[in-house]
Gaussian input, Z-matrix of N, CA and C with variables (Angstrom, degrees):
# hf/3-21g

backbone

0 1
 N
 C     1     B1
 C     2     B2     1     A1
 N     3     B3     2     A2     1     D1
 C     4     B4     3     A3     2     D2
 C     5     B5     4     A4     3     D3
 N     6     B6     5     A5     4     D4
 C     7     B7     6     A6     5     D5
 C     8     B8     7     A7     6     D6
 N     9     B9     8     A8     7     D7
 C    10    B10     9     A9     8     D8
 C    11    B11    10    A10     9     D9
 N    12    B12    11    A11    10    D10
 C    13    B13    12    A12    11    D11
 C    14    B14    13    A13    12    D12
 N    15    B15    14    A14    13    D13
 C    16    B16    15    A15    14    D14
 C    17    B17    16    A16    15    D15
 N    18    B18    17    A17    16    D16
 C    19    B19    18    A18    17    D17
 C    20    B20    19    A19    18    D18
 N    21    B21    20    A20    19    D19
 C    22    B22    21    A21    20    D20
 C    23    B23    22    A22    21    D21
 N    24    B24    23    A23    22    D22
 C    25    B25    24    A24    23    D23
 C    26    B26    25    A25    24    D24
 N    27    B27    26    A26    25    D25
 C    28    B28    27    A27    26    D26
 C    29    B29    28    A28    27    D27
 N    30    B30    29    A29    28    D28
 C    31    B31    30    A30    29    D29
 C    32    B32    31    A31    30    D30
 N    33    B33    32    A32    31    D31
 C    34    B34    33    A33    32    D32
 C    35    B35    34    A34    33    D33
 N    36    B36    35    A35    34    D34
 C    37    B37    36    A36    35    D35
 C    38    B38    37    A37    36    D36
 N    39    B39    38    A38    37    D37
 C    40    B40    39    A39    38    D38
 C    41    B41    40    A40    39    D39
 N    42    B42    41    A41    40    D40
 C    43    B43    42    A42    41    D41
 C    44    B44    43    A43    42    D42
 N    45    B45    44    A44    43    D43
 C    46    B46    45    A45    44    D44
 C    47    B47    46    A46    45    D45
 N    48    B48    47    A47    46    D46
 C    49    B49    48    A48    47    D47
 C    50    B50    49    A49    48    D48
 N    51    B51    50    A50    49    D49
 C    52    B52    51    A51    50    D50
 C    53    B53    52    A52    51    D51
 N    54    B54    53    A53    52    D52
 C    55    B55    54    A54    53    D53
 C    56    B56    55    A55    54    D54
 N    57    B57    56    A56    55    D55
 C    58    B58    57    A57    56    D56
 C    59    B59    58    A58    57    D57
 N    60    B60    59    A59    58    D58
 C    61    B61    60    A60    59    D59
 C    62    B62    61    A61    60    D60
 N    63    B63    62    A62    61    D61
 C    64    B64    63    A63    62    D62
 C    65    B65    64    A64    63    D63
 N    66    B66    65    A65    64    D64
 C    67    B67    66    A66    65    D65
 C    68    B68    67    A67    66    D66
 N    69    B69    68    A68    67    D67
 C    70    B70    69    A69    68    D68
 C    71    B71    70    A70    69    D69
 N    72    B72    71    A71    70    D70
 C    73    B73    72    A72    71    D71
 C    74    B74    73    A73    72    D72
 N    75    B75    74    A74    73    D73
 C    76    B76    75    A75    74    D74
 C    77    B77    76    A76    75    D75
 N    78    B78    77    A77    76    D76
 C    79    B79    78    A78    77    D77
 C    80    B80    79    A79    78    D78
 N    81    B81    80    A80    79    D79
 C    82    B82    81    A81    80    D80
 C    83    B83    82    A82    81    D81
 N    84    B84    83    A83    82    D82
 C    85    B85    84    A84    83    D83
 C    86    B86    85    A85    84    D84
 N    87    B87    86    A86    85    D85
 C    88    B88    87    A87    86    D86
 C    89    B89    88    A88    87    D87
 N    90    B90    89    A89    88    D88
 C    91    B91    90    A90    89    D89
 C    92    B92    91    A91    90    D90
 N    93    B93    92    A92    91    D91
 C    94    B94    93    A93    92    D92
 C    95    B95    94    A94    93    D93
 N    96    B96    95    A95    94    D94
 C    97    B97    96    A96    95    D95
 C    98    B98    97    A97    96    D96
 N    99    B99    98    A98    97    D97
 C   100   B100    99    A99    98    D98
 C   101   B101   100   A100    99    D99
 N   102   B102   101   A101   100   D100
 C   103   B103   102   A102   101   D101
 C   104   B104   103   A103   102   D102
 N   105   B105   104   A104   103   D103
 C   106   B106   105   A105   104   D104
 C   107   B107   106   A106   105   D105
 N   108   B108   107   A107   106   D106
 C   109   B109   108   A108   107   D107
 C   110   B110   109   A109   108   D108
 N   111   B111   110   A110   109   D109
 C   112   B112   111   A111   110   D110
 C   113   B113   112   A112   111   D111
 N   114   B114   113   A113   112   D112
 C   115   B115   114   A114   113   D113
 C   116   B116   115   A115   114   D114
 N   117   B117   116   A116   115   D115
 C   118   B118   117   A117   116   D116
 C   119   B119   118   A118   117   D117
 N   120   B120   119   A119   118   D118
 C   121   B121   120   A120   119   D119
 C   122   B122   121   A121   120   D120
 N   123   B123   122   A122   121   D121
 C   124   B124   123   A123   122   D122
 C   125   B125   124   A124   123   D123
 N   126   B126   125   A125   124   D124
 C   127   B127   126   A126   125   D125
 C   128   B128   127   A127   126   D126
 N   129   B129   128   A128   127   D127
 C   130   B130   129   A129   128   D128
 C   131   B131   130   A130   129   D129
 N   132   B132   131   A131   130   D130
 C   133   B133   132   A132   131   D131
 C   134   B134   133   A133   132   D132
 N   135   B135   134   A134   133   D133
 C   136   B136   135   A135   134   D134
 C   137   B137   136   A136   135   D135
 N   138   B138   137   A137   136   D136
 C   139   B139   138   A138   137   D137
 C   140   B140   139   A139   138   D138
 N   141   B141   140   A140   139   D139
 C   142   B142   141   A141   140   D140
 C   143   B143   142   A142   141   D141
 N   144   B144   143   A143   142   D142
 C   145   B145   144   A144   143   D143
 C   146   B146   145   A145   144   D144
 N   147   B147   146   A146   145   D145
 C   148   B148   147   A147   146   D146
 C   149   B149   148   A148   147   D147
 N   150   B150   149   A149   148   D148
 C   151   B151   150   A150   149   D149
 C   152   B152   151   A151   150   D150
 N   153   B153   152   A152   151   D151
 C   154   B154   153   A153   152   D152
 C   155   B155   154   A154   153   D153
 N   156   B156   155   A155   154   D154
 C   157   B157   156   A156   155   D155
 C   158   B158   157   A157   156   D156
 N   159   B159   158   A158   157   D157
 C   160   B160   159   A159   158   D158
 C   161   B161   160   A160   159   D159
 N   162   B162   161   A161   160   D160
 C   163   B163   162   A162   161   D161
 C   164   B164   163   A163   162   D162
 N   165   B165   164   A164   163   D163
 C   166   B166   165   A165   164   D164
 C   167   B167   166   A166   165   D165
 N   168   B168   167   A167   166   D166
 C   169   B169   168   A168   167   D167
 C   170   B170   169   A169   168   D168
 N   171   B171   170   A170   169   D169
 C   172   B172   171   A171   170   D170
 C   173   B173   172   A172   171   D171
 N   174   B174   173   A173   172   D172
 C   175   B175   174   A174   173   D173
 C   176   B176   175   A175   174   D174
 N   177   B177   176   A176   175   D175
 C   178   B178   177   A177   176   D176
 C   179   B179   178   A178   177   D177
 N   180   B180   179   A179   178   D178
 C   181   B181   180   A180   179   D179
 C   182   B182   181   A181   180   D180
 N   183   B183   182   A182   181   D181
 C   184   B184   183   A183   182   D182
 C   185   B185   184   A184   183   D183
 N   186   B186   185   A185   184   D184
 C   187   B187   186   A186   185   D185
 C   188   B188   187   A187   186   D186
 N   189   B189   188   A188   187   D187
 C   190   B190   189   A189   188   D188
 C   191   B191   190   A190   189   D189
 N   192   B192   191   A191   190   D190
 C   193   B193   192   A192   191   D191
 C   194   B194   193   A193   192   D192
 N   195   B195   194   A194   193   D193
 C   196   B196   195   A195   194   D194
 C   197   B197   196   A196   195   D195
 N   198   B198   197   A197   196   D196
 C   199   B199   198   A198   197   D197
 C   200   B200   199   A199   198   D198
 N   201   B201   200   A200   199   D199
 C   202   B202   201   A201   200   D200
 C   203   B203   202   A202   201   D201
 N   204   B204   203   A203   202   D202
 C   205   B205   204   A204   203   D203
 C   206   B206   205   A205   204   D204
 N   207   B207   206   A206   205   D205
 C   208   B208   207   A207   206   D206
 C   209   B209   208   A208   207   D207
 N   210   B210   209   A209   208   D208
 C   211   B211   210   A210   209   D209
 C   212   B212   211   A211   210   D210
 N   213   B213   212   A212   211   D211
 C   214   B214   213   A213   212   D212
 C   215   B215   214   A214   213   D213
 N   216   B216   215   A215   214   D214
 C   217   B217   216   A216   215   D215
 C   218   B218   217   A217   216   D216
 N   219   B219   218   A218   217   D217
 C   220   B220   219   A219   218   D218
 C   221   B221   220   A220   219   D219
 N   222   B222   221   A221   220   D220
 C   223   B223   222   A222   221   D221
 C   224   B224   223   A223   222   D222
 N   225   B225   224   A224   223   D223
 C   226   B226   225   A225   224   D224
 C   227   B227   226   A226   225   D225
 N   228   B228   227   A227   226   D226
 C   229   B229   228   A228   227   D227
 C   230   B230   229   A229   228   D228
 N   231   B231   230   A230   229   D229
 C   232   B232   231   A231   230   D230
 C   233   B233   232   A232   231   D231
 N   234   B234   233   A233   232   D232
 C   235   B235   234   A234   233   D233
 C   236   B236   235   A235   234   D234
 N   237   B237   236   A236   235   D235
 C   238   B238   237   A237   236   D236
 C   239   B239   238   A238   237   D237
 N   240   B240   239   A239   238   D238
 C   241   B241   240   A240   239   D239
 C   242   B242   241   A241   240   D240
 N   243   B243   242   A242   241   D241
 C   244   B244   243   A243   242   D242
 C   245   B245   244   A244   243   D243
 N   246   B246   245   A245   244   D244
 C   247   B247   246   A246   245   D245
 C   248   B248   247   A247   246   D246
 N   249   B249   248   A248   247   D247
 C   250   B250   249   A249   248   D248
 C   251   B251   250   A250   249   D249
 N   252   B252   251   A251   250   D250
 C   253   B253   252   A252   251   D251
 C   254   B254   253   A253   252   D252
 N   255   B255   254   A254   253   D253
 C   256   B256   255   A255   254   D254
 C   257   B257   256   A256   255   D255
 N   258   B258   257   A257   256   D256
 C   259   B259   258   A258   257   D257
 C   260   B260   259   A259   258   D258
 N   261   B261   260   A260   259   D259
 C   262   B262   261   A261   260   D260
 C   263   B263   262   A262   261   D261
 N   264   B264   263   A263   262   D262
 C   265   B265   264   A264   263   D263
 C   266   B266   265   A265   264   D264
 N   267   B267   266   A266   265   D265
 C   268   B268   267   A267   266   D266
 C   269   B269   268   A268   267   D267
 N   270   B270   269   A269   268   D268
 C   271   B271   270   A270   269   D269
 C   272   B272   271   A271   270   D270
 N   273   B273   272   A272   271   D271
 C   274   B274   273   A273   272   D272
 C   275   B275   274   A274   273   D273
 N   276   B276   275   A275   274   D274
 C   277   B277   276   A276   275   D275
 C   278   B278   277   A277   276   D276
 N   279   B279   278   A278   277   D277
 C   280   B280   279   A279   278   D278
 C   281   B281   280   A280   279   D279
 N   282   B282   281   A281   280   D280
 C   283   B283   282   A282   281   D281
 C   284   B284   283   A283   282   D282
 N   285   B285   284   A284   283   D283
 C   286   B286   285   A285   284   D284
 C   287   B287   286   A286   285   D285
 N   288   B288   287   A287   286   D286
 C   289   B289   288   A288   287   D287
 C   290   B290   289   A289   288   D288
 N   291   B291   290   A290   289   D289
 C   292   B292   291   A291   290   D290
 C   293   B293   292   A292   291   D291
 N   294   B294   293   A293   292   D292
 C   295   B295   294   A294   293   D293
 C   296   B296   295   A295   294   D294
 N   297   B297   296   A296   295   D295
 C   298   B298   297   A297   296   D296
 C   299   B299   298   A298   297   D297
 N   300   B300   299   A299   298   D298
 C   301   B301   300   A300   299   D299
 C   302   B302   301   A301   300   D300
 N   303   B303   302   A302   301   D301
 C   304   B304   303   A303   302   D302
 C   305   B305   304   A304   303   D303
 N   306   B306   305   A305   304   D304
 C   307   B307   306   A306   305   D305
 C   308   B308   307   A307   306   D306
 N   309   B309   308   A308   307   D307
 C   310   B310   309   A309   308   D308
 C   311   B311   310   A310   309   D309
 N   312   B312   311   A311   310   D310
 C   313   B313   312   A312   311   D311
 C   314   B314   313   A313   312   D312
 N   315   B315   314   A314   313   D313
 C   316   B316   315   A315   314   D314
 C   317   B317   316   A316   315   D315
 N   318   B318   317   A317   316   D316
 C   319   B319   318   A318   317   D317
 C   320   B320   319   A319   318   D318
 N   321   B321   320   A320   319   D319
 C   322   B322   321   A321   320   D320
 C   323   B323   322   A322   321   D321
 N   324   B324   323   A323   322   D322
 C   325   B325   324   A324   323   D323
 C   326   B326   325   A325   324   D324

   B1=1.4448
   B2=1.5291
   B3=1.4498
   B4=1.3499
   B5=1.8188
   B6=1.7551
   B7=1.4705
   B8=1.4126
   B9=1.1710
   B10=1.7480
   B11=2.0011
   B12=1.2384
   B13=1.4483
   B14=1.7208
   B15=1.6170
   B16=1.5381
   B17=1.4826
   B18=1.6070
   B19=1.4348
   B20=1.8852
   B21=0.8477
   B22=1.5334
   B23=1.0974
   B24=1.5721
   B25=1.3455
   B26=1.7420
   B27=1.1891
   B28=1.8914
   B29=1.2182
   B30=1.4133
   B31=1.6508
   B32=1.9274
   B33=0.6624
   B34=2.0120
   B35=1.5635
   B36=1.6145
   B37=1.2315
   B38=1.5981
   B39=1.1728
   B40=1.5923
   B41=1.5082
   B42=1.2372
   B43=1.0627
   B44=1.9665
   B45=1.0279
   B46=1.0434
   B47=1.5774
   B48=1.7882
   B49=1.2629
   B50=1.3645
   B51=1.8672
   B52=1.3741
   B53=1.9864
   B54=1.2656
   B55=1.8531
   B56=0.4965
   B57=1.6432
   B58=1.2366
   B59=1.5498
   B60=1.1405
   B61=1.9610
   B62=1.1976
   B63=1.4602
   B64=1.5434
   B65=1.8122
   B66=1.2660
   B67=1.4262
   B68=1.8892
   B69=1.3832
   B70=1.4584
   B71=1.5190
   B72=1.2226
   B73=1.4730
   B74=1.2819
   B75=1.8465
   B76=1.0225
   B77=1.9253
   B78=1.5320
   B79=1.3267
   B80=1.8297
   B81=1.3036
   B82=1.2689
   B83=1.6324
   B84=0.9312
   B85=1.7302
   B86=1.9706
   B87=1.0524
   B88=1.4143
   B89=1.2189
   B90=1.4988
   B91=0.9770
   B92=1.6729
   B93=1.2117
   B94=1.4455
   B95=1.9060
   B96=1.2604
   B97=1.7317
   B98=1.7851
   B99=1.1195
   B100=1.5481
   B101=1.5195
   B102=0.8741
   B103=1.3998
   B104=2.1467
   B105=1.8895
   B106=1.6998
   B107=1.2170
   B108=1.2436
   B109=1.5411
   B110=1.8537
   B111=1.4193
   B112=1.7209
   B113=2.0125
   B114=1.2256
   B115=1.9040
   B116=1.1568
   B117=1.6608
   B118=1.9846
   B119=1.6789
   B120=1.4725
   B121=1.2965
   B122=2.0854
   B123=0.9760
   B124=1.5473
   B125=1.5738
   B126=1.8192
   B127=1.2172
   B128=1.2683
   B129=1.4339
   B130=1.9309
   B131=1.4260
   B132=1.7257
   B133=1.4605
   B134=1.6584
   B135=1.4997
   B136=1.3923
   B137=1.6456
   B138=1.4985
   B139=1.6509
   B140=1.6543
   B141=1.4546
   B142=0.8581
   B143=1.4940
   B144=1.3916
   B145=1.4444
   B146=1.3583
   B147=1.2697
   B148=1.0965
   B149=1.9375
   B150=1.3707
   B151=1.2210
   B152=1.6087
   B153=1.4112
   B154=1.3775
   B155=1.9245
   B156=1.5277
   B157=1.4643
   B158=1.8729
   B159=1.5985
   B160=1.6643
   B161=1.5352
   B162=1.3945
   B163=1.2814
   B164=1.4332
   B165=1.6168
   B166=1.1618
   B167=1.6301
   B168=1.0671
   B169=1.3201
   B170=1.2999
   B171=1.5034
   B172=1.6602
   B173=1.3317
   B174=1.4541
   B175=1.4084
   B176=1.6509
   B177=1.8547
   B178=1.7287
   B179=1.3507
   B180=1.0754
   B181=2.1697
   B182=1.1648
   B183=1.5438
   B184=1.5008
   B185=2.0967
   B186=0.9780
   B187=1.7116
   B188=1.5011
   B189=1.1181
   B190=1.4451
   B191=1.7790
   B192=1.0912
   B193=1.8079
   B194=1.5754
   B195=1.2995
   B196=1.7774
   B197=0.9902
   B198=1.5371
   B199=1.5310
   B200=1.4915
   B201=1.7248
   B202=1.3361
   B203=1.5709
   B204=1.4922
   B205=1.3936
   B206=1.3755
   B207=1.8726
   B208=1.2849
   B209=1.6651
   B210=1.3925
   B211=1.1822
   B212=1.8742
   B213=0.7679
   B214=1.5417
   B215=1.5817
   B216=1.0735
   B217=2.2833
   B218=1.9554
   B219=0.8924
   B220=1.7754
   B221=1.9219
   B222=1.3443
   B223=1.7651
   B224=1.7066
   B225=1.5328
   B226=1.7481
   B227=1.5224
   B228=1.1899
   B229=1.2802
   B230=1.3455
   B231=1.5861
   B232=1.7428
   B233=2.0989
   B234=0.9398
   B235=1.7246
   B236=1.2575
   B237=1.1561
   B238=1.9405
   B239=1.3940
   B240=1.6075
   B241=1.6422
   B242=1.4402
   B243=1.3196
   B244=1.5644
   B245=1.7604
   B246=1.5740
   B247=1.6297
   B248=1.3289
   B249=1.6587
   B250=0.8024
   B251=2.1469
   B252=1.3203
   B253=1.7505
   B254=1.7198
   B255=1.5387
   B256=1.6430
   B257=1.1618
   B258=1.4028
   B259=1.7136
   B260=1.4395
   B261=2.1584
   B262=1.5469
   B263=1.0910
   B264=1.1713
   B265=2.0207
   B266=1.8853
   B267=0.9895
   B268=1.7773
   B269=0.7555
   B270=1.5330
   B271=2.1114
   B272=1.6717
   B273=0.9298
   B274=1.3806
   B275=1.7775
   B276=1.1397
   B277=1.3950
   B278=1.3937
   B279=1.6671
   B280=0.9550
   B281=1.5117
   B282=1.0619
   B283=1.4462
   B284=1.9488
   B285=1.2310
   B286=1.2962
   B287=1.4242
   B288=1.5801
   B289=1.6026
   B290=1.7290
   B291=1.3134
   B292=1.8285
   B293=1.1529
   B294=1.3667
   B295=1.5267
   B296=1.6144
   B297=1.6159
   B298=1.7970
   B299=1.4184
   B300=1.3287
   B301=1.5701
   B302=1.5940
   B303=1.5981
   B304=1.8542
   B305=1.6605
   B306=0.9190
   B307=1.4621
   B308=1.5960
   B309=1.1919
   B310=1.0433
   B311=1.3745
   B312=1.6500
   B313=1.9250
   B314=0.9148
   B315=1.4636
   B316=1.2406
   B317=1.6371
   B318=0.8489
   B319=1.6651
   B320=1.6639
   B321=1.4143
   B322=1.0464
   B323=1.6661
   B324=1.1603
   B325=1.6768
   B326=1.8081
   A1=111.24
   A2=113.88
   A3=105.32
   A4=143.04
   A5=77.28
   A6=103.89
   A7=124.63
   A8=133.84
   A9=119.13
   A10=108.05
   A11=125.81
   A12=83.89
   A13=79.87
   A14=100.90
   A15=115.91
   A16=97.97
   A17=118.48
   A18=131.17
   A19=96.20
   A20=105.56
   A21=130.79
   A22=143.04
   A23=155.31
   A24=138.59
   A25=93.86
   A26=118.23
   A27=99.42
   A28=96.88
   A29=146.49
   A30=144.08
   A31=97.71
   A32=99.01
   A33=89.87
   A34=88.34
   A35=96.23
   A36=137.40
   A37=108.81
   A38=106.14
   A39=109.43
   A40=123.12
   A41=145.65
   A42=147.41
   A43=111.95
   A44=106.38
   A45=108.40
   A46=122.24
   A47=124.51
   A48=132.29
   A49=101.11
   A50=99.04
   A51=104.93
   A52=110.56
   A53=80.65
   A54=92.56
   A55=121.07
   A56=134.04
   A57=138.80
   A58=137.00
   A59=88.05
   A60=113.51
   A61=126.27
   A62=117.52
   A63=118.24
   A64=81.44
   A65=104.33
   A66=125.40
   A67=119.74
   A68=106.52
   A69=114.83
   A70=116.74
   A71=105.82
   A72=119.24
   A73=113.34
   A74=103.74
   A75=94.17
   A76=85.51
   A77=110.40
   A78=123.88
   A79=98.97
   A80=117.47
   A81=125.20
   A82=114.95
   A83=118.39
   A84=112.40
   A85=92.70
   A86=131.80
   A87=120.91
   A88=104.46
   A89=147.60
   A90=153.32
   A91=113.65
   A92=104.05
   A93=113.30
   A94=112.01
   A95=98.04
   A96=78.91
   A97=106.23
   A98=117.14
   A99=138.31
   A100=100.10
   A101=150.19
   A102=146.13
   A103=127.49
   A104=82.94
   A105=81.40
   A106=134.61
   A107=116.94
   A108=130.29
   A109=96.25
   A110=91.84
   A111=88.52
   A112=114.41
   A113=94.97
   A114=117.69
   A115=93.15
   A116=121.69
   A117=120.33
   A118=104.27
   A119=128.16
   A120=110.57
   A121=88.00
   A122=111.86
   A123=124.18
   A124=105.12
   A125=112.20
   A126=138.01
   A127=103.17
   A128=114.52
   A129=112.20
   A130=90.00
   A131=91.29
   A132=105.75
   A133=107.29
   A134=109.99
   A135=109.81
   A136=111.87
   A137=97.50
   A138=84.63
   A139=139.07
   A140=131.04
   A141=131.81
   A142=121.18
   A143=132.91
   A144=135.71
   A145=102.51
   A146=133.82
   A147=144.41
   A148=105.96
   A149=125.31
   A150=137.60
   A151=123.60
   A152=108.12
   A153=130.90
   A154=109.27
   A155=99.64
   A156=116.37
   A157=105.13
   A158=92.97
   A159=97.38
   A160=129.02
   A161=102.52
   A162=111.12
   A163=115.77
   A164=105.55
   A165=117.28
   A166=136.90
   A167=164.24
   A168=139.48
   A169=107.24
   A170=118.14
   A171=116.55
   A172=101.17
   A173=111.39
   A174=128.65
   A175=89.57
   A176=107.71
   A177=104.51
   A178=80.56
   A179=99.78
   A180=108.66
   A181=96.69
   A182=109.99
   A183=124.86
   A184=100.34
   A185=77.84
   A186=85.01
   A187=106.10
   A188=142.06
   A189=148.91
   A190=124.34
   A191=104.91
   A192=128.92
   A193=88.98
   A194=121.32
   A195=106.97
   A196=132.70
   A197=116.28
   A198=115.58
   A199=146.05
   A200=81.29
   A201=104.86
   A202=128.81
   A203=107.75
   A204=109.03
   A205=125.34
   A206=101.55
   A207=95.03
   A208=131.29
   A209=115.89
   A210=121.65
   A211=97.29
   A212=124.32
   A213=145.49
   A214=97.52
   A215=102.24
   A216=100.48
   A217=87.14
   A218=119.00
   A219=122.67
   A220=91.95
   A221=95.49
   A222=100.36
   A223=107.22
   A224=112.26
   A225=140.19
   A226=105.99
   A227=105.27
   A228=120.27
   A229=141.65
   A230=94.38
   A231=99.58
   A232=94.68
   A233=120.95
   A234=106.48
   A235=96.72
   A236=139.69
   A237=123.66
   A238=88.31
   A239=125.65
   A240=130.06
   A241=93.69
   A242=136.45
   A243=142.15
   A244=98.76
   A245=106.35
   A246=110.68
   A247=122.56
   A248=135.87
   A249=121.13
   A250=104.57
   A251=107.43
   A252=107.85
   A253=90.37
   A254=97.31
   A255=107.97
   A256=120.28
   A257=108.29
   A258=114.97
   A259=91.56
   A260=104.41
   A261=95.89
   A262=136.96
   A263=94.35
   A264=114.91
   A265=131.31
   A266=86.47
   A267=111.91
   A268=120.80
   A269=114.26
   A270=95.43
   A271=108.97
   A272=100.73
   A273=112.56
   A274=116.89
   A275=126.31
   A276=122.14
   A277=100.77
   A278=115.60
   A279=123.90
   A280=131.93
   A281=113.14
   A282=134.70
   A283=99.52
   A284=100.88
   A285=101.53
   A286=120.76
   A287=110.69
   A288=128.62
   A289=83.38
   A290=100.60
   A291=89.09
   A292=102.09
   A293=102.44
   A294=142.15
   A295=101.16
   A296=98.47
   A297=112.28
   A298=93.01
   A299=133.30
   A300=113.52
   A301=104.76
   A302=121.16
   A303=114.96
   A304=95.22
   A305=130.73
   A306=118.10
   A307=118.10
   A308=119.31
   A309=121.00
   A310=102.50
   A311=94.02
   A312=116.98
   A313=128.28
   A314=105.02
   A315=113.30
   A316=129.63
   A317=125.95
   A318=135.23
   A319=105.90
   A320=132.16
   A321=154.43
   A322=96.95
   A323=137.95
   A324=120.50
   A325=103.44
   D1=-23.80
   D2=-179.58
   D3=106.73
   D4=-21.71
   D5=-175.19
   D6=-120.28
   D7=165.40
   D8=-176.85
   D9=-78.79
   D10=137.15
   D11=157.42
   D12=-124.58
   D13=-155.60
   D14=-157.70
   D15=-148.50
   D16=113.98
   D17=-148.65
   D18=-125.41
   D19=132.90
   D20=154.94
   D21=-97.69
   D22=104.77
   D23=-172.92
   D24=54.20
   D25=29.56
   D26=161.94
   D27=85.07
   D28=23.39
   D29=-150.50
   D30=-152.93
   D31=112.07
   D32=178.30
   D33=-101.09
   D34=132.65
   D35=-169.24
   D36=-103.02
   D37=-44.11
   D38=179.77
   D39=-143.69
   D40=161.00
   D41=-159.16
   D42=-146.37
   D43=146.26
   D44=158.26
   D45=-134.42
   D46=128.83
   D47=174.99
   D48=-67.97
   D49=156.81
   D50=-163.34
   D51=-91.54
   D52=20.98
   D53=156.02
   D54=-118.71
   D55=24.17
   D56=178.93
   D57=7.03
   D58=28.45
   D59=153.39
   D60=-97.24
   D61=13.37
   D62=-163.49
   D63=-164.30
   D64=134.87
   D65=157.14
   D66=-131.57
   D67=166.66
   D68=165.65
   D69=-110.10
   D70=150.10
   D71=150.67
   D72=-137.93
   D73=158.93
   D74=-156.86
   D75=-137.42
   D76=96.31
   D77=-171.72
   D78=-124.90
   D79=-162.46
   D80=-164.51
   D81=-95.61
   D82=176.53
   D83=-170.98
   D84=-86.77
   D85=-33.43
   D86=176.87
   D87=-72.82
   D88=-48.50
   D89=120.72
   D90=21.31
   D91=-88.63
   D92=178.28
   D93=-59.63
   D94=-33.21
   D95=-169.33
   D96=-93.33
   D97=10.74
   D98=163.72
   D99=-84.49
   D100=-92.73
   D101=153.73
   D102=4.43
   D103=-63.17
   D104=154.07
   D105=-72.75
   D106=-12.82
   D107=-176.42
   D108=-79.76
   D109=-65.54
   D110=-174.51
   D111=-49.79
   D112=-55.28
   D113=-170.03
   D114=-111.64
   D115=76.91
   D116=148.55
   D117=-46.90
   D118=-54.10
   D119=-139.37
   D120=-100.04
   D121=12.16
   D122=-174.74
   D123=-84.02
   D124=-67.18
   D125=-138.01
   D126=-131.64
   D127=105.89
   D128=153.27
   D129=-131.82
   D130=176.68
   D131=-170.89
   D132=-100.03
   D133=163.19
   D134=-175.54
   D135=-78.60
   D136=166.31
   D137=177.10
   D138=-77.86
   D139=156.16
   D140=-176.15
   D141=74.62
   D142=-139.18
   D143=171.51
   D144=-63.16
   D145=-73.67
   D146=-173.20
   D147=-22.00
   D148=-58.48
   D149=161.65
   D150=-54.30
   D151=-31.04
   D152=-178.75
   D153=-77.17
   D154=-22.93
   D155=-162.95
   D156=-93.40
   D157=-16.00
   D158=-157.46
   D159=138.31
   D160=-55.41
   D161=161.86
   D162=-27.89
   D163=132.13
   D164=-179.86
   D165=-117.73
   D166=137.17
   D167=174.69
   D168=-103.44
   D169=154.70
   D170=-174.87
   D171=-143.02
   D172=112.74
   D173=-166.13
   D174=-75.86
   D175=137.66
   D176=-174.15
   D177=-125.04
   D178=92.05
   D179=162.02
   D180=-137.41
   D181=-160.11
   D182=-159.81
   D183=-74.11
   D184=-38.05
   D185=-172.98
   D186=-61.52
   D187=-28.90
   D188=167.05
   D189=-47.89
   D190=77.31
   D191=175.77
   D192=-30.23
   D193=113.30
   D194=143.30
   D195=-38.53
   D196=-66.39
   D197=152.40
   D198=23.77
   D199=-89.36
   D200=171.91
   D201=-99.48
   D202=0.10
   D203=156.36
   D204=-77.41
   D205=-30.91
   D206=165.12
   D207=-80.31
   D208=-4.76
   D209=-173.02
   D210=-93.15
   D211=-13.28
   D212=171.00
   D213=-69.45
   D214=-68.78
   D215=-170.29
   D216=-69.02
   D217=-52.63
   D218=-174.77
   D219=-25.02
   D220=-60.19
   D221=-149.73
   D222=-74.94
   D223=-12.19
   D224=178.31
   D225=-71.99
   D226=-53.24
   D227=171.00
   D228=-70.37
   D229=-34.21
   D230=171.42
   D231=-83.16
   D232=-46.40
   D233=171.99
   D234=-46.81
   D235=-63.81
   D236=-146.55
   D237=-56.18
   D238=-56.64
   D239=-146.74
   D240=-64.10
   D241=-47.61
   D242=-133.40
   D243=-95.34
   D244=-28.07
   D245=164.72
   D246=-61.53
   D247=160.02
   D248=174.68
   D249=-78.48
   D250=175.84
   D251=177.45
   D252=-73.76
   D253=146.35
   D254=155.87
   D255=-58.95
   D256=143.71
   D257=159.38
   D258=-50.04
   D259=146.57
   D260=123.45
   D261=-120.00
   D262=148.54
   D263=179.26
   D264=-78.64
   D265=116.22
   D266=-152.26
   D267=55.70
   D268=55.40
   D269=172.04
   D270=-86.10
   D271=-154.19
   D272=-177.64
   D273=-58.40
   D274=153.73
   D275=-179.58
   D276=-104.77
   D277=152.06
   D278=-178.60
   D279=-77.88
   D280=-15.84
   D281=-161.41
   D282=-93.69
   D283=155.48
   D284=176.52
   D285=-139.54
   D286=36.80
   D287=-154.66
   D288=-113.95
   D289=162.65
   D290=178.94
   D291=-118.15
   D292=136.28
   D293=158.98
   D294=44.43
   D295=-76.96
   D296=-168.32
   D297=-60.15
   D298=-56.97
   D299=-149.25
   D300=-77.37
   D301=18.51
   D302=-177.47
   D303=-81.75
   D304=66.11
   D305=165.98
   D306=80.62
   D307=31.93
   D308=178.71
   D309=-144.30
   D310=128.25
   D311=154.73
   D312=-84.01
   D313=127.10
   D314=169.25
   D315=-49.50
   D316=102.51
   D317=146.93
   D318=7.24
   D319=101.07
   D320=-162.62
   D321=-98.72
   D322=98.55
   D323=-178.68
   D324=-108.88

């Protein structure tokens, strides 16, 4: 993707674009529209579902409260930790027997 993000329990919590004038978080939809309410020129949401879900964008210019950017990754972070970790999907298999002997018979003709 190109960009840094910032992962928790296996869950990325925050992101940063590679203009690093614009970041993500990724907190709850009450969450996010508490945030836009407080910081309009700080905080909108991303587009589509993704924005609809929580996802957040956090404008990093002059107008951007420390504060509350950091209380923004705070609330990103306690969701990633408080989830359980993701499955992963196709990693490696555990077994080291080949292929034919995983539980499969041979075809008797």
């Amino acid at each position: 993707m190109g960009h840094p993000d910032f992962r928790a329990n296996g869950r990325i919590f925050a992101s940063l674009l590679p203009d690093k004038h614009l970041g993500t978080v990724m907190i709850t939809p009450e969450e996010q529209a508490e945030l836009m309410k407080e910081s309009p020129a700080t905080f909108f949401p991303c587009s589509g579902a993704w924005g609809r879900a929580g996802s957040t964008h956090v404008r990093l210019n002059d107008a951007a409260d420390e504060a509350t950017v950091r209380a923004a990754l705070t609330l990103a972070f306690e969701r990633a930790v408080s989830k359980p970790a993701p499955r992963v999907r196709g990693g490696s298999r555990t077994t080291t027997r080949p292929r034919a002997q995983r539980g499969r018979s041979k075809k008797k003709t």
